[in-house]
Structure formats: C-alpha cells, structure tokens
ZABA-384994 format. One record per atom (N, C-alpha, C, CB): x, y negated, z; residue number from 1; atom name; residue in three letters. Coordinates in steps of 0.2 Angstrom, whole numbers, always signed. Each point is the difference from the previous one (the first is absolute). Glycine has a CB too. Example, Ala and Ser with C-alpha at 12.3 -4.5 7.8 and 13.67 -1.06 7.14 Angstrom:
BEGIN
+66,+28,+39,1,N,ALA
-4,-6,+0,1,CA,ALA
+4,-6,+0,1,C,ALA
-9,+6,+6,1,CB,ALA
+7,-11,-10,2,N,SER
+4,-6,+1,2,CA,SER
-4,-5,+3,2,C,SER
+6,+3,-10,2,CB,SER
END
This chain:
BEGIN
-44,-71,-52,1,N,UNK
+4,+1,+6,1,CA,UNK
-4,+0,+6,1,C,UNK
+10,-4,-6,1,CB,UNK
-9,+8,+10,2,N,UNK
-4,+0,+9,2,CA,UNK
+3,-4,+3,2,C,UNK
-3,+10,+2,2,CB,UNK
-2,-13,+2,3,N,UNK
+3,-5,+4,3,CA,UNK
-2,-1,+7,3,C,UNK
+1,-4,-9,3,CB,UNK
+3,+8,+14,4,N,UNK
-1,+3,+8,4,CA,UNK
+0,-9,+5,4,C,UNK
+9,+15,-3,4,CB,UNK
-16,-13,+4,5,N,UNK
-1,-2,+7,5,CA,UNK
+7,+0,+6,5,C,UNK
-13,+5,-3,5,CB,UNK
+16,-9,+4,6,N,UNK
+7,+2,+4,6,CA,UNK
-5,+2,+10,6,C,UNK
+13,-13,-10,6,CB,UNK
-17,+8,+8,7,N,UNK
-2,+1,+7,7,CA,UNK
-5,+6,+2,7,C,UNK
+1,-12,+0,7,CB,UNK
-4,+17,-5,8,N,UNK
-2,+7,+0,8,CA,UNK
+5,+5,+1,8,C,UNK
-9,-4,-5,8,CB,UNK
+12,+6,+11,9,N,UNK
+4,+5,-1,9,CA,UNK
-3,+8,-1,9,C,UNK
+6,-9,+6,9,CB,UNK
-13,+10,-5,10,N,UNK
-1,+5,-4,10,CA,UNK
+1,+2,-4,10,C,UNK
-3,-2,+2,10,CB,UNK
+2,-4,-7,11,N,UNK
+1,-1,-7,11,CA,UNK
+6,-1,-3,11,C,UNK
-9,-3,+0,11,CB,UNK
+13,+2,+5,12,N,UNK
+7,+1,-4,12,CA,UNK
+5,+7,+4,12,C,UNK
+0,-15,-3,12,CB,UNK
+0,+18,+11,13,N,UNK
+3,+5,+1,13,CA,UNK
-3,+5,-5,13,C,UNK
+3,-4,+13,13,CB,UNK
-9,+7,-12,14,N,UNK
+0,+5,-5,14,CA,UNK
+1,+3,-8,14,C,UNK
-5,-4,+8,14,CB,UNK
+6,-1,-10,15,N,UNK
+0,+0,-7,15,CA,UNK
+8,+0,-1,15,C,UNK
-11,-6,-1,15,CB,UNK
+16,+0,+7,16,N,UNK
+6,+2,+1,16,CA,UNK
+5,+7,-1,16,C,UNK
-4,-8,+7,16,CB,UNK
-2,+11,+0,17,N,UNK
+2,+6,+1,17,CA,UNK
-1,+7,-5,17,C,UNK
-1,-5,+9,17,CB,UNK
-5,+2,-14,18,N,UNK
-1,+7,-5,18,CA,UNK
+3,-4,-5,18,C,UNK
-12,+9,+2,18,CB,UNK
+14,-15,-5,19,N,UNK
+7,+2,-5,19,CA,UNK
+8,+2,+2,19,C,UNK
-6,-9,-6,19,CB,UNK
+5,+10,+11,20,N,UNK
+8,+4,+2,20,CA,UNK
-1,+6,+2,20,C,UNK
+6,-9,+3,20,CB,UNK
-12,+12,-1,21,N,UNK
-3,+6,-3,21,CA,UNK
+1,+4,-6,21,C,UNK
-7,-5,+7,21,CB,UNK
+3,-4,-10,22,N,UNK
+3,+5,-9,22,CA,UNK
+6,+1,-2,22,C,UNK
-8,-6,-5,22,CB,UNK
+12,+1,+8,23,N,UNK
+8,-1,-3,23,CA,UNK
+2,+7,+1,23,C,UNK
+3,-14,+5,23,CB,UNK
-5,+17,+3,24,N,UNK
+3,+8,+1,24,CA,UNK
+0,+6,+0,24,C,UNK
+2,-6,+3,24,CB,UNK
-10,+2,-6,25,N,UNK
-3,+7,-5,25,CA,UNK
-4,+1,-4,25,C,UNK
+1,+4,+7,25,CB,UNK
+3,-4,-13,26,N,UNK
-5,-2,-5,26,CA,UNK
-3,+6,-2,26,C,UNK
+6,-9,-3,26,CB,UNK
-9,+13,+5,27,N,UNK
-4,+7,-4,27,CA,UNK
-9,-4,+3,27,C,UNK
+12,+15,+3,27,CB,UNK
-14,-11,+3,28,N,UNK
-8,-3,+2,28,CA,UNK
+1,-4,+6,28,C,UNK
-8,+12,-4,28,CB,UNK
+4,-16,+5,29,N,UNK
-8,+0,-5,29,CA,UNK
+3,-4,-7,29,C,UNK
-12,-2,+12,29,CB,UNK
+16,+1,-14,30,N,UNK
+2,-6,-5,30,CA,UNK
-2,+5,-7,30,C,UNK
+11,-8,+7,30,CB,UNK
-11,+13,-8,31,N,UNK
-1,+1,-6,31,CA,UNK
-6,+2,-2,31,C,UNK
+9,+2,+1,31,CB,UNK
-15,-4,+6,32,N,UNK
-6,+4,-3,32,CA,UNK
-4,-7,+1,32,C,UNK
+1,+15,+4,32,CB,UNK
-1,-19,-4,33,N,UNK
-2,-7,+2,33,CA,UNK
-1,-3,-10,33,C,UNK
+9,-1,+18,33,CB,UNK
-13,-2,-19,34,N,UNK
-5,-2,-6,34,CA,UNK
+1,-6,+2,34,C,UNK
-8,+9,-4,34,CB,UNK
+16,-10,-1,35,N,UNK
+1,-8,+2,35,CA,UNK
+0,-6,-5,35,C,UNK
+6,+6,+9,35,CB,UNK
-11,-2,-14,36,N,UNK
-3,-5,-6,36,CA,UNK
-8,-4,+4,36,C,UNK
+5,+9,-12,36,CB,UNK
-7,-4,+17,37,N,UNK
-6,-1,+2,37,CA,UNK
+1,-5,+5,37,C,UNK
-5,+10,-3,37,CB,UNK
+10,-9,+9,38,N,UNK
+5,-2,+6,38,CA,UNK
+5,-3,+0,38,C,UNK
-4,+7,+2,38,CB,UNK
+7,-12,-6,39,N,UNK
+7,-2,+2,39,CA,UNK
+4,-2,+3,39,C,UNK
-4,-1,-4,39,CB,UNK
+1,+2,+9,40,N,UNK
+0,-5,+5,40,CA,UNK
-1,+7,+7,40,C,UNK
-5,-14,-8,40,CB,UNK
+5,+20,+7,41,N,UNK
+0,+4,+5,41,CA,UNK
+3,+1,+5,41,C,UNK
-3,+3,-7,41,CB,UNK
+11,-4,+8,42,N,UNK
+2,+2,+6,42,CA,UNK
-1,-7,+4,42,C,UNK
+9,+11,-4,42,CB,UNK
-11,-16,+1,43,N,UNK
-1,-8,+7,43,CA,UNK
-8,+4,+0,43,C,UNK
+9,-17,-2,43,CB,UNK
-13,+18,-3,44,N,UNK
-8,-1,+2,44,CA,UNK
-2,+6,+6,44,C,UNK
-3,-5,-14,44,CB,UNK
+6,+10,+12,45,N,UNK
-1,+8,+4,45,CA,UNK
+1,-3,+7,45,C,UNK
+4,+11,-10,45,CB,UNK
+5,-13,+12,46,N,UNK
+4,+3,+5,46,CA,UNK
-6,-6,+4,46,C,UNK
+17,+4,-4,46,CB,UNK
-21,-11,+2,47,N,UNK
-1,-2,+6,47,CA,UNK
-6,+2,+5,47,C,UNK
+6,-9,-7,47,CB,UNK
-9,+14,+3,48,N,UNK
-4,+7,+4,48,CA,UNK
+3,+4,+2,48,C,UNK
-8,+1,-6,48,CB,UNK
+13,+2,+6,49,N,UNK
+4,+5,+1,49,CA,UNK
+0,-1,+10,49,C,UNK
+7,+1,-15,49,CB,UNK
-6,+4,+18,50,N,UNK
+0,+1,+5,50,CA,UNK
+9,+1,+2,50,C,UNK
-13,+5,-1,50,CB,UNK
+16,-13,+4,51,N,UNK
+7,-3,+3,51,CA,UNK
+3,+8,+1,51,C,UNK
-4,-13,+7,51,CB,UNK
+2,+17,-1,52,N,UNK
+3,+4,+1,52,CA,UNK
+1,+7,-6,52,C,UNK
-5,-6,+10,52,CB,UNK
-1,+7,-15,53,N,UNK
+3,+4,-5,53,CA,UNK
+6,-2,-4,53,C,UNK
-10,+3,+1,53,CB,UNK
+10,-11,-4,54,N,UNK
+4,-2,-3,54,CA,UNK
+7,+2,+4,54,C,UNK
-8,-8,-6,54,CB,UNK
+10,+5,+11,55,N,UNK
+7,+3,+3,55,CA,UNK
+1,+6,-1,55,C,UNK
-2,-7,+8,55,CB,UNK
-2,+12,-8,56,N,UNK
+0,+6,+1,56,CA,UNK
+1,+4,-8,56,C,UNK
-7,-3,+13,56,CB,UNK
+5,-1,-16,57,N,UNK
+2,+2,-10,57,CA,UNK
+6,-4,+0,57,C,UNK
-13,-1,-7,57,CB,UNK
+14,-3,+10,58,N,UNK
+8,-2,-2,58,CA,UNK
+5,+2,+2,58,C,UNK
-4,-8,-2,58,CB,UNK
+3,+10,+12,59,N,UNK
+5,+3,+1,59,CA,UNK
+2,+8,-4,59,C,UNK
-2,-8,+11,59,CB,UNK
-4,+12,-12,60,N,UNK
+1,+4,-4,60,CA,UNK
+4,-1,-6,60,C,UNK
-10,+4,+5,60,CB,UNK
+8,-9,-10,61,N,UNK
+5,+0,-6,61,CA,UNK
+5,-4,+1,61,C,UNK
-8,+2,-7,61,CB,UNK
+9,-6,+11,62,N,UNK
+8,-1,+3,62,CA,UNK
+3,+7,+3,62,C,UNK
-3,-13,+3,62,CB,UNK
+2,+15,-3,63,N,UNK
+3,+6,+3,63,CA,UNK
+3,+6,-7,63,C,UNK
-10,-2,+14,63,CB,UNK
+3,+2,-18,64,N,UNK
+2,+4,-7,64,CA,UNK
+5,-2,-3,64,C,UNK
-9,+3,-1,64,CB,UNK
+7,-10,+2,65,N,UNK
+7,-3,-6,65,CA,UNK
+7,+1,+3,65,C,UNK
-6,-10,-4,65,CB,UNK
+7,+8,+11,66,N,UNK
+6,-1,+3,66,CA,UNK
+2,+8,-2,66,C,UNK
-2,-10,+9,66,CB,UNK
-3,+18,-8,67,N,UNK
+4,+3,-1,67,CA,UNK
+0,+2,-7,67,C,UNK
+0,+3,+11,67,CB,UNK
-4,-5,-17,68,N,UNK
+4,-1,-7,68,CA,UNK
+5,-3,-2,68,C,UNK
-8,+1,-2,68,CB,UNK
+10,-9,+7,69,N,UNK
+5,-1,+0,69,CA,UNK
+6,+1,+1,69,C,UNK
-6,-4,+1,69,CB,UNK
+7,+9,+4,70,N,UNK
+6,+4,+4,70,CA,UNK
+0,+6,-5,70,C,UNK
-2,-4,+14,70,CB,UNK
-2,+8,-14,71,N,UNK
-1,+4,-7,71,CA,UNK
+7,-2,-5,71,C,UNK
-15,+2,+1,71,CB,UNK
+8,-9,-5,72,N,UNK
+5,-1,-6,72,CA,UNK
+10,-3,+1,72,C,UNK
-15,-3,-7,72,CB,UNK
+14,+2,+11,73,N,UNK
+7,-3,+3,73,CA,UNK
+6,+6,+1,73,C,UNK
-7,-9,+6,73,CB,UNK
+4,+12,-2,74,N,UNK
+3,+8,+0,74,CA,UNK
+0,+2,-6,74,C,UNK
-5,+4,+9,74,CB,UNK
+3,-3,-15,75,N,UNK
-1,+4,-6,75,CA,UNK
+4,-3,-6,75,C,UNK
-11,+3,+5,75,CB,UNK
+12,-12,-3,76,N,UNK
+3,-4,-6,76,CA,UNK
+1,-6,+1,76,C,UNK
-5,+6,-5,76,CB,UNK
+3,-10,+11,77,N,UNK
+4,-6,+2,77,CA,UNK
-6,-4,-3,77,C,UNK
+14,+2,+0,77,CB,UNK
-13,-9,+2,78,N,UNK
-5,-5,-4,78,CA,UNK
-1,-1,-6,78,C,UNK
+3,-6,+8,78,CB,UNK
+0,+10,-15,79,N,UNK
-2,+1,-4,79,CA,UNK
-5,+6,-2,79,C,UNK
+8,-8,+0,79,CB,UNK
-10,+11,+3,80,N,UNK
-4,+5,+0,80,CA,UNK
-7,-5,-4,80,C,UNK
+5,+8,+13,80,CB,UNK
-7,-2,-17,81,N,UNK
-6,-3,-6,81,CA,UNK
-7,+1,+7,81,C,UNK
+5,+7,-16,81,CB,UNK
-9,-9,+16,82,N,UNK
-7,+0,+1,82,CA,UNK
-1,+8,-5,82,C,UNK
-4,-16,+2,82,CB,UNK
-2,+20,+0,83,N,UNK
-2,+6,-3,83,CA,UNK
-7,-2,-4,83,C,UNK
+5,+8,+9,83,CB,UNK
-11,-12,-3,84,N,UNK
-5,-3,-1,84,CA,UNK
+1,-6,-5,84,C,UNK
-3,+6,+9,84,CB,UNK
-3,-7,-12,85,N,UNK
+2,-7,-2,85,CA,UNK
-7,-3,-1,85,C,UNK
+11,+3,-6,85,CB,UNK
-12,-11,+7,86,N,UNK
-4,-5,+0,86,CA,UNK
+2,-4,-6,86,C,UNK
-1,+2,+12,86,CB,UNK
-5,-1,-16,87,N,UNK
-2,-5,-8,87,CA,UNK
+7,+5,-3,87,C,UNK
-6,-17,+3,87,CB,UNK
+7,+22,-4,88,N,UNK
+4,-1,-4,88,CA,UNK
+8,+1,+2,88,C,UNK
-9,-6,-4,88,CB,UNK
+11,+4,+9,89,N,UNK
+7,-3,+2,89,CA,UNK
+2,+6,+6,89,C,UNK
-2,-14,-3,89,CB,UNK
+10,+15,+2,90,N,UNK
+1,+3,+5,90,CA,UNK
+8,-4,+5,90,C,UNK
-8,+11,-8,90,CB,UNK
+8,-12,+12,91,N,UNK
+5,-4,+3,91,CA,UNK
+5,+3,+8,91,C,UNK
-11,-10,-6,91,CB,UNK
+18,+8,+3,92,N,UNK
+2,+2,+5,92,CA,UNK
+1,-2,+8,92,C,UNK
+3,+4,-10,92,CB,UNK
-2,+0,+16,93,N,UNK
-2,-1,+4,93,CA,UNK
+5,-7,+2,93,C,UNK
-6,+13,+4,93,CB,UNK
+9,-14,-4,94,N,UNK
+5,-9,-1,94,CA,UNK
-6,-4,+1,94,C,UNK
+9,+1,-11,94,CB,UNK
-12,-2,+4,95,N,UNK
-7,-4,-2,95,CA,UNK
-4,+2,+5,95,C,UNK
+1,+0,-11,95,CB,UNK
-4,+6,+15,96,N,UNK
-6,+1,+3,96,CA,UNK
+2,-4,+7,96,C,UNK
-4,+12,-7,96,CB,UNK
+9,-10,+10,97,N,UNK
+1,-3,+6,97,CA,UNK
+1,-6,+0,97,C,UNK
+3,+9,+3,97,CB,UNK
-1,-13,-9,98,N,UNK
+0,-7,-2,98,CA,UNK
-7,-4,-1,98,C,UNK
+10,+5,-6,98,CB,UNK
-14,-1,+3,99,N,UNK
-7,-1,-1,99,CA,UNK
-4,+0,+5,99,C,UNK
+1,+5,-9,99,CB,UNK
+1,-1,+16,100,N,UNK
-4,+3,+6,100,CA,UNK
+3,-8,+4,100,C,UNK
+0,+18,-1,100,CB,UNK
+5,-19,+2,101,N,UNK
+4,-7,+2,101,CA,UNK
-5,-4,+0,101,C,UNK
+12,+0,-5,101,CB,UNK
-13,-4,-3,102,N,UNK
-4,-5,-2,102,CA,UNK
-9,+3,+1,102,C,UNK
+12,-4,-9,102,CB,UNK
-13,+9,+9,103,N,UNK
-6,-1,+4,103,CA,UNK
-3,-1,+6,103,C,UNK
+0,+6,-6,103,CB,UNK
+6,-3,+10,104,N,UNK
-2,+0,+9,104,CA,UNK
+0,-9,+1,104,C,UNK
+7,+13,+6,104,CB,UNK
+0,-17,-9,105,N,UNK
+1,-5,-1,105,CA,UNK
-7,-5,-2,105,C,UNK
+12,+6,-1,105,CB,UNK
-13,-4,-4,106,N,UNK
-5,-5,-2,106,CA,UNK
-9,+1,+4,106,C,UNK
+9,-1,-15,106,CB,UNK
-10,+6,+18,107,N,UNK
-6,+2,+3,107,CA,UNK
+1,-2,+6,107,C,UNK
-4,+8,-6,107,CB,UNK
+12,-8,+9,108,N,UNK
-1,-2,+7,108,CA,UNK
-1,-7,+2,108,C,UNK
+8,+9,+2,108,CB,UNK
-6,-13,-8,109,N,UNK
+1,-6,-1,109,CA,UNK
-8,-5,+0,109,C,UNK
+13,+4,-7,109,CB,UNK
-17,+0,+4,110,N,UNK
-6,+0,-1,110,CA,UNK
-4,+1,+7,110,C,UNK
+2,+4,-10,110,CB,UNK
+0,+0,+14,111,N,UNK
-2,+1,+7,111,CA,UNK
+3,-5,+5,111,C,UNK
-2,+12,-3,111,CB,UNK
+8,-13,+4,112,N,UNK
+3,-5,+1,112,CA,UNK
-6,-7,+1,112,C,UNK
+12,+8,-6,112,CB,UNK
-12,-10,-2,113,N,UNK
-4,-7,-2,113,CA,UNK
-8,+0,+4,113,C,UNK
+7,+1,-14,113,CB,UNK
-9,+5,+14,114,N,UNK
-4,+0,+3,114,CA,UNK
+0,+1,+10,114,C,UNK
-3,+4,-13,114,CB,UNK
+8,-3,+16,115,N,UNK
+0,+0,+7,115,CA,UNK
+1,-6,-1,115,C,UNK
+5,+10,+6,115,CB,UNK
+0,-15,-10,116,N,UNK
+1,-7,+2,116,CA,UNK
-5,-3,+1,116,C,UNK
+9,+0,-6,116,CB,UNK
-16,+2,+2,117,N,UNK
-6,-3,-1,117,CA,UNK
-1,-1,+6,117,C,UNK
-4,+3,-9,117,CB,UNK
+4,+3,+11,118,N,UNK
-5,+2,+7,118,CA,UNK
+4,-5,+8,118,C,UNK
-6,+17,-7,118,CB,UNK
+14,-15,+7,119,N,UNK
+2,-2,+7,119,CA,UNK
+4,-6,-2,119,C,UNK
+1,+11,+6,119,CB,UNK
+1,-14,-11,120,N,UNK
+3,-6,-2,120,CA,UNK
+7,+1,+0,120,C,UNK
-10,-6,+5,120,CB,UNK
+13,+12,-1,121,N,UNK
+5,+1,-1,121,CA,UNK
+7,+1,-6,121,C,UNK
-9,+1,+8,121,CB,UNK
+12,-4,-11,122,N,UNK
+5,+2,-2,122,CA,UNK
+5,+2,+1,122,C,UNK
-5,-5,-4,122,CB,UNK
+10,+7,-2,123,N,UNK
+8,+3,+0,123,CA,UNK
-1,+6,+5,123,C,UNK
+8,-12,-2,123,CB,UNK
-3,+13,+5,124,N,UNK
+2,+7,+4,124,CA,UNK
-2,-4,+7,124,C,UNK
+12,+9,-7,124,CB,UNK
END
C-alpha cells in the first residue's frame, strides 16, 4: 500500500485529480497504459503532468459524463445499464453516480488532509 507524504501537496493534488479523472472517464489514457509494468500509473504519471492540463482533461470528462448522464436519464431513469463495460461488468447509472459520490469524497478528503498539513487549519 502507498503511503503519501501529507506535507507534499504535489504529491497528493495530482494524483487526487487524475483518479476522478478516471472515475469519469474511463476509456484513455486508462486503456492504453501497461499496468503490469506500472501499477501505480495514474499517482506516478499525474505528479509530472502539467496542473493546468489536468484541470483541463477533467473539466472535459466531467462535462461528457454529465451529458451521458442526462442522456441516460432521459432514455431510462437511474436504472439505465452502462453500454461500456470495465473487467467485465456493466452497472447501472444508480451505482455510477453513487460510485462518482464516493470518489470525489474520498480524494477530496485526501486533499483536505494535506492543506491541514500545510495551514494547521481544521473543520469548515
């Protein structure tokens, strides 16, 4: 298990931000990435990655999703199937936006831990 530096925020905003990247788009770079070689790809890559591009990959697939979202909502409500699928599985959107919850949640929390580092600040 990896174990983040709370007081490098480098090393932890980036990596934050490309797993909720992945969360809302799962097609590329996720499927071309050789991650027997790389395990550890979206913290090792994102902390080279240029701040500004990431924002700019995520607001793009936040934007795809939401309008797959409204799509499949329109077409069938929160049980609408997933078309794509990941390992196998396909899930309806209930679960995805349920899933999308517990990501933002637990990476913000991460980022969170790490401002506390830096200004001493807690709570709201």
């Amino acid at each position: 298990m990896r174990q983040l530096v709370l007081n490098e925020p480098s090393r932890t905003e980036p990596p934050a931000v490309r797993e909720v990247l992945w969360a809302e788009d799962g097609i590329e770079p996720w499927e071309s990435v050789n991650w027997e070689a790389s395990p550890d790809w979206e913290f090792d890559s994102a902390i080279h990655d240029d701040p500004a591009d990431l924002v700019e990959n995520w607001q793009t697939s936040v934007s795809l999703a939401r309008a797959n979202a409204d799509r499949a909502c329109a077409e069938g409500g929160l049980d609408t199937r997933s078309k794509t699928t990941r390992h196998g599985e396909t899930h309806n959107l209930r679960w995805i936006l349920t899933h999308m919850i517990e990501e933002y949640a637990r990476h913000n929390g991460h980022v969170d831990l790490s401002r506390e580092s830096i200004d001493g600040l807690t709570g709201e």
